[in-house]
C-alpha positions in Angstrom: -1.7 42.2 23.2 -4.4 41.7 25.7 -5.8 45.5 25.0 -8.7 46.1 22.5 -7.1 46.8 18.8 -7.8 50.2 16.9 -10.5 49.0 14.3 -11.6 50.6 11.3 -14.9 49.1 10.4 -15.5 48.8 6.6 -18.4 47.7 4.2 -21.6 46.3 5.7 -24.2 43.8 3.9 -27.0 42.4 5.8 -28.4 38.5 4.8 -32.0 37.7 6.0 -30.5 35.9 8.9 -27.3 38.0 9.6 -25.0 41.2 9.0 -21.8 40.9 7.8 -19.5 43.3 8.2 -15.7 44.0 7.3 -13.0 45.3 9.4 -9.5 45.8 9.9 -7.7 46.0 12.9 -4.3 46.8 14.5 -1.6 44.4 14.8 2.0 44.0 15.7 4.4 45.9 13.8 6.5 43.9 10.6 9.6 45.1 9.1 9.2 48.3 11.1 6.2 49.4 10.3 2.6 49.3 12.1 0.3 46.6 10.4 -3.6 45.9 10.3 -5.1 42.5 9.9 -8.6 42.3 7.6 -11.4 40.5 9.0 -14.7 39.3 8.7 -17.2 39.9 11.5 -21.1 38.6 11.4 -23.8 39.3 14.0 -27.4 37.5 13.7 -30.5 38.9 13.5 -32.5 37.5 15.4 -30.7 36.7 18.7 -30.9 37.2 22.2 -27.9 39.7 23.7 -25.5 39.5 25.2 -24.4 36.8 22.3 -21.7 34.4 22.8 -19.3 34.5 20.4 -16.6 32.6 17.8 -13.4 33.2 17.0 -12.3 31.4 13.4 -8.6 30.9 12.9 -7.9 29.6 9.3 -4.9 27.6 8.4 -2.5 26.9 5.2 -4.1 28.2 1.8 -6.6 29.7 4.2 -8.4 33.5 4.5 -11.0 35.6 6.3 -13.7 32.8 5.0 -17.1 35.1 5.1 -19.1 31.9 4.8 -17.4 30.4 8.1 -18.4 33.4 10.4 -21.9 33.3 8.2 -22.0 29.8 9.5 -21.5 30.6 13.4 -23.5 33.5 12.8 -26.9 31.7 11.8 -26.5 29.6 15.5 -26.8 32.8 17.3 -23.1 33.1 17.4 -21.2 36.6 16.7 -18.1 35.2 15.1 -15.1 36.6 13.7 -12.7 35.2 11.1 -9.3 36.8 10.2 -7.1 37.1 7.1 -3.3 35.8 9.3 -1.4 36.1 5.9 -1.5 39.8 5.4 -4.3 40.1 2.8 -7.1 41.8 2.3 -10.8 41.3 1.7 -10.1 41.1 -2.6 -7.1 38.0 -1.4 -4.1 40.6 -2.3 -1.7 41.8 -0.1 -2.2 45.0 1.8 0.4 47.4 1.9 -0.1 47.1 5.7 -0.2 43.4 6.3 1.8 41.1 8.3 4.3 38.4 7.2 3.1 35.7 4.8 2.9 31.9 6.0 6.1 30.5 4.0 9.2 28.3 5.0 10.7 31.4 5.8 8.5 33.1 8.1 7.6 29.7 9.1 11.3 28.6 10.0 14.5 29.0 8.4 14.5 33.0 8.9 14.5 32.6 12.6 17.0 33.9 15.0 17.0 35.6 18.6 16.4 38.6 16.4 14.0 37.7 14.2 11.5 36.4 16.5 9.0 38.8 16.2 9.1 39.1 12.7 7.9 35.6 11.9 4.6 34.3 11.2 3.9 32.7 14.0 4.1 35.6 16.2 2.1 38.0 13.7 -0.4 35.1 13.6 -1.2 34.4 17.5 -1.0 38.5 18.4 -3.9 38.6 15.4 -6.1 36.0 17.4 -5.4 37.5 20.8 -6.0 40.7 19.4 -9.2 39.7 17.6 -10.5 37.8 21.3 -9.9 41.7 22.8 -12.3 43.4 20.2 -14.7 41.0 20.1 -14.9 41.2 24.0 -15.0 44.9 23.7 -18.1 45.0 21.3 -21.4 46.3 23.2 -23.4 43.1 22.1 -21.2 40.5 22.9 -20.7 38.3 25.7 -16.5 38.1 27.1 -17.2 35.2 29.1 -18.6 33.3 26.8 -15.7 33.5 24.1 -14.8 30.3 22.2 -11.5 29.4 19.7 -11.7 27.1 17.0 -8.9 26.7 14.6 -8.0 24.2 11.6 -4.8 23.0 11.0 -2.1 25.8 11.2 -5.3 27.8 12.6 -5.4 24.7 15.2 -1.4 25.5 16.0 -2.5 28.7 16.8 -5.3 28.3 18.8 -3.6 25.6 20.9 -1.1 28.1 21.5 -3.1 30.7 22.4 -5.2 28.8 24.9 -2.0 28.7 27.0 -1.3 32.4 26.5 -4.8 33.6 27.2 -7.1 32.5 29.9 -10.2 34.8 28.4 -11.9 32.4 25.9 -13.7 29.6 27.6 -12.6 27.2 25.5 -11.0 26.4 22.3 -12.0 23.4 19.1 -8.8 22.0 17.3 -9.4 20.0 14.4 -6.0 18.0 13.0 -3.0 20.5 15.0 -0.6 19.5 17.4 2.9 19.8 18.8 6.0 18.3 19.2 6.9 18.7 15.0 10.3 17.5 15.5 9.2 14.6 16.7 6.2 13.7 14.4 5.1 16.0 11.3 5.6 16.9 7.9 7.9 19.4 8.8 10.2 16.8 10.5 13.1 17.5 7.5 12.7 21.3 7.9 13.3 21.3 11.2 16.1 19.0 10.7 18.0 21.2 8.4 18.3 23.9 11.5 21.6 24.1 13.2 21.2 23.1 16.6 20.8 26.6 18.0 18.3 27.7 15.7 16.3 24.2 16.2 16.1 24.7 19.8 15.2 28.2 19.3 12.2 27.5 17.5 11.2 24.3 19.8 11.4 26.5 22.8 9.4 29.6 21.2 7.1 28.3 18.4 6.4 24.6 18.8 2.9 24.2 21.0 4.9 21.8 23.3 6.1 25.0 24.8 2.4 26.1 25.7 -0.4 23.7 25.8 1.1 23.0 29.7 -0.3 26.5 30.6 -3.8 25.6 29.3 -6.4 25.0 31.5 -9.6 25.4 29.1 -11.5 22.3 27.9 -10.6 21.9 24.6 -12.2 19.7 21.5 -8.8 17.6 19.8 -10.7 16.1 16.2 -8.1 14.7 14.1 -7.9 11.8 12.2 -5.3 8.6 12.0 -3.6 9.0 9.1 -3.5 12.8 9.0 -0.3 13.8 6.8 0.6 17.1 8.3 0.5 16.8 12.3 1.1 13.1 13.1 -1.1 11.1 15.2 1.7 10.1 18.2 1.7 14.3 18.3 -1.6 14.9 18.6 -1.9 12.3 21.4 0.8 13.1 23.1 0.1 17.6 22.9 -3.6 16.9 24.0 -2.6 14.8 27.3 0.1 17.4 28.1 -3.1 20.4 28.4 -4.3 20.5 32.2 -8.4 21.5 30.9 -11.0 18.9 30.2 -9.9 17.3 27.0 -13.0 15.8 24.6 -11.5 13.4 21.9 -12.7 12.9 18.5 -10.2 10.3 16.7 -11.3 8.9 12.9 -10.5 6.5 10.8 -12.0 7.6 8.0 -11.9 11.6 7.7 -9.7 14.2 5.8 -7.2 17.0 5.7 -9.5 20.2 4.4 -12.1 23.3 5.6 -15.2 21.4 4.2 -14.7 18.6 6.4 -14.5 20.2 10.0 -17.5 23.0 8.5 -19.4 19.7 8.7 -18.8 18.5 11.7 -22.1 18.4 14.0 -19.7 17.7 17.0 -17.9 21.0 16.4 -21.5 23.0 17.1 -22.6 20.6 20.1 -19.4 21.3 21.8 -19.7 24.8 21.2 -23.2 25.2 22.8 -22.6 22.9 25.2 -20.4 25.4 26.8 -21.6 28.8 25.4 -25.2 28.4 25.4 -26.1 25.6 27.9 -26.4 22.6 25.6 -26.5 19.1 26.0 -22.8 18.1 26.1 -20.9 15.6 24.0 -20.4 12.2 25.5 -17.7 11.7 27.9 -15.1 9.0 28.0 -14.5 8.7 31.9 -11.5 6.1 32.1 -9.7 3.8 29.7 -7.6 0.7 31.0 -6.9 -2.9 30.1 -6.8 -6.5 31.7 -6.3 -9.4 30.8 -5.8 -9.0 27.0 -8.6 -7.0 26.5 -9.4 -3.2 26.5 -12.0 -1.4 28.7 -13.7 2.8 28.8 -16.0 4.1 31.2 -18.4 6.4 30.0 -21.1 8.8 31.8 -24.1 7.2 33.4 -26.6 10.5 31.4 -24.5 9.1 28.0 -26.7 7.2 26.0 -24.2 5.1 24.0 -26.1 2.9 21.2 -22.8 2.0 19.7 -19.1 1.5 19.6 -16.1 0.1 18.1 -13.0 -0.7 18.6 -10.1 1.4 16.3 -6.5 0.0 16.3 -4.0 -0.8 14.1 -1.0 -3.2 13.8 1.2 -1.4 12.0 4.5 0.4 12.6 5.1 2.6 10.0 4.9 5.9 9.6 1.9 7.4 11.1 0.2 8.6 7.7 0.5 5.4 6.1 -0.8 3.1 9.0 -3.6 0.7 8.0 -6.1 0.6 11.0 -9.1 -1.7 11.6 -11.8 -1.6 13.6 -13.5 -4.4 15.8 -17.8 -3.7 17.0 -17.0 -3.2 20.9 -19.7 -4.7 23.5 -22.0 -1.8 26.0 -22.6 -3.0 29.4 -25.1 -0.3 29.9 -25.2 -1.8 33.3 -21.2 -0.8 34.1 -21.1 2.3 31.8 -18.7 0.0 30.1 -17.3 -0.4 26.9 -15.2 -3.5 26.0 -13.1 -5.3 23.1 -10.1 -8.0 23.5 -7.0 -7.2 21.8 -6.1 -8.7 18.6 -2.9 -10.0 19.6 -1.1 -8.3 17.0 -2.6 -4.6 17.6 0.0 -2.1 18.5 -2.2 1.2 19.5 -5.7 1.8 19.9 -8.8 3.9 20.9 -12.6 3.4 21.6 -15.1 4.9 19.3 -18.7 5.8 21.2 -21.4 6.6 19.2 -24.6 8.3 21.1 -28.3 7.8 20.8 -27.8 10.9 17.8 -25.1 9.9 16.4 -22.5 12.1 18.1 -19.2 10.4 18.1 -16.2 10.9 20.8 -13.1 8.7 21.2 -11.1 7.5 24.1 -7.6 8.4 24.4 -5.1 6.2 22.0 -3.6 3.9 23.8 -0.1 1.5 23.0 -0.9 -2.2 23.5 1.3 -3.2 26.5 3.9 -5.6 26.4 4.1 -7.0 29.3 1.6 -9.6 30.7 -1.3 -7.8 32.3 -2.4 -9.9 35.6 -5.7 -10.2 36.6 -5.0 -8.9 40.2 -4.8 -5.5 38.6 -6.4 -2.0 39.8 -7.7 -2.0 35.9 -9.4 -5.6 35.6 -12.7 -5.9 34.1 
C-alpha cells in the first residue's frame, strides 16, 4: 500500500487562487476485480514550493468535497480529498469502485474471509494510497504531510496514523475507538456471535491501532456527540503515544460545516507544516483538596478559562454539562476551579489572547478523599 498508486488524471479548472484538478487512482481489489478511487486534488497559485500538503478523509453521507481541498488549497496547502464509497465525480457508482459504507460492509458481512472485502479495509488502503501519490507529486513536500478526517473519515485517519509513520500528523474531529464499549453502533456489534465480534475488535476497531501511533494528533469532539461517545474518545486519545492537543465542547455539533469552520483546525495545521504559532498547551492536570488544577505553557497567553463538567450519569449523549469561569494565576501558569461536590467528570477549557480554545484531558471526580500532602496539591 505504501507504493505510489497508478493515476489517471482527469478534468482540470483553474480558480483565481487555485487549480483543481480530478483524478482517479488505483486501489485494492473488491469482489475480484482491480478498483480505482475518484479524487479531488487542488494546488494554489500563488505558493512557495515545495508545498506542504492535506489529506481530506470524509465520513458518513460524505464525498470527494471539491470545496474542502479548495479550502486547504487557498492556505498554500496542496490537498487531496477522496470519494471512500466507490463513486465518482457525478456521486454515482463507478463500475470500478470499492465497497459502499453500509451495515454490511461495515459489520455483519465479516468473517476471516471476508476481511478484505469490507469497507474499512478499501477505505484506509484509499488514504494510504492517496498519502503515496501525493508524496510522489514533483511540487509537494513528503515530510510535511498532514491527515484530517471527520467522523468515519476520523476512524480512518486514527487508524492510519498507527499504520503509517509518513504524515506528520493527523486532525480528528468527533472519531474514536473502543465501539463496543461506547457508540451508536454498540447494538450492532452486540448482534455478532462472539467470534465474529472479536474478529472485528481485533481488525477494525481503532483500539487495535492508535497504540502504534506516535504523531501529534488534534482530538476535537464535543460532549454530547451521538455517534462516537465521549468515555471513547477519552479513553482512544490517551492510548496514542504522540503529542495529543485536546479540543473538548460543550456546545458544538455532529456535521462538515462545523469542523470547515474551525480556526483551530488551520492553526494546528501550520503550526506543524509551515512553522506557525502553535495552539496552547495544557501541560498537567491534577486535583487537591476538592478542587481541580492545569498547567499551561509559560509563551501561552491564556485571557480566559472555564471549567466544563457535568453531574450526570447517563448515557454519554444525553448528559447535561455545566460550566463554572476558572481563575489564571498567570504567575503559576495555573488554571484552577473547586469541584462542585456533585460533578462526576470534567475538563478545563483555555481560551488564548485570539481566541483559540484547547481543553485539558476529561477527568472522573475522585472518590476518595484527596489529602493535602499530595504530589498534586495546589
Amino acid at each position: 500500500m505504501l507504493e505510489t498508486p497508478a493515476v489517471q488524471w482527469g478534468p482540470v479548472t483553474e480558480y483565481p487562487k487555485y487549480v483543481l484538478k480530478q483524478l482517479n487512482y488505483e486501489n485494492e481489489p473488491y469482489g475480484g476485480k482491480a478498483t480505482r478511487v475518484f479524487a479531488y486534488y487542488a494546488v494554489p497559485h500563488q505558493a512557495v514550493e515545495p508545498l506542504p500538503v492535506m489529506v481530506l478523509v470524509h465520513g458518513g453521507a460524505g464525498k470527494a468535497f471539491p470545496e474542502w481541498a479548495a479550502q486547504w488549497a487557498e492556505r498554500g496547502y496542496a490537498a487531496i480529498a477522496m470519494d471512500l464509497f466507490g463513486n465518482g465525480h457525478d456521486g454515482n457508482r463507478m463500475p470500478d469502485g470499492g465497497p459502499a459504507q453500509t451495515d454490511e460492509t461495515l459489520f455483519m458481512n465479516l468473517s476471516e474471509d471476508t476481511i478484505t472485502q469490507m469497507w474499512s479495509y478499501h477505505a484506509v488502503a484509499a488514504v494510504i494510497r492517496a498519502v503515496s501519490l501525493a508524496a510522489s507529486l514533483p511540487e509537494t513536500d513528503a515530510r510535511r504531510i498532514g491527515l484530517m478526517g471527520i467522523s468515519w473519515g476520523g476512524y480512518i485517519t486514527e487508524i492510519v496514523s498507527g499504520l503509517d509513520p509518513r504524515p506528520a500528523y493527523a486532525m480528528s474531529a468527533y472519531a474514536a475507538g473502543y465501539f463496543q464499549q461506547g457508540s451508536c453502533w454498540m447494538d450492532i456489534l452486540s448482534r455478532m456471535d462472539d467470534s465474529q465480534r472479536s474478529l472485528w475488535n481485533h481488525t477494525f476497531d481503532v483500539s487495535s491501532y492508535i497504540g502504534r501511533s506516535s504523531m501529534p494528533i488534534l482530538w476535537a469532539t464535543w460532549t454530547n456527540d451521538p455517534c462516537f461517545y465521549l468515555e471513547s474518545w477519552s479513553r482512544t486519545h490517551k492510548v496514542a503515544h504522540g503529542e495529543a492537543t485536546l479540543r473538548l465542547l460543550k456546545d458544538w455539533d455532529h456535521n462538515y460545516e462545523v469542523p470547515w469552520g474551525t480556526r483551530e483546525f488551520f492553526r494546528y495545521a501550520d503550526s506543524h507544516a509551515r512553522g506557525g504559532p502553535p495552539l496552547p498547551t495544557v501541560l498537567r492536570t491534577g486535583e487537591a483538596r476538592n478542587a481541580a488544577w492545569a498547567e499551561f505553557k509559560q509563551t501561552d497567553r491564556i485571557k480566559q478559562a472555564y471549567f466544563l463538567y457535568t453531574a450526570d450519569d447517563g448515557s454519554a449523549p444525553s448528559r447535561v454539562w455545566e460550566t463554572l469561569p476558572a481563575d489564571i494565576d498567570p504567575a503559576s501558569y495555573r488554571i484552577t476551579s473547586t469541584i462542585p461536590g456533585h460533578a462526576r467528570m470534567y475538563c478545563f477549557n483555555l481560551i488564548d489572547e485570539e481566541g483559540y480554545v484547547v481543553s485539558s484531558e476529561l477527568r472522573e471526580v475522585r472518590s476518595e478523599p484527596i489529602l493535602a500532602s499530595e504530589d498534586n496539591q495546589l
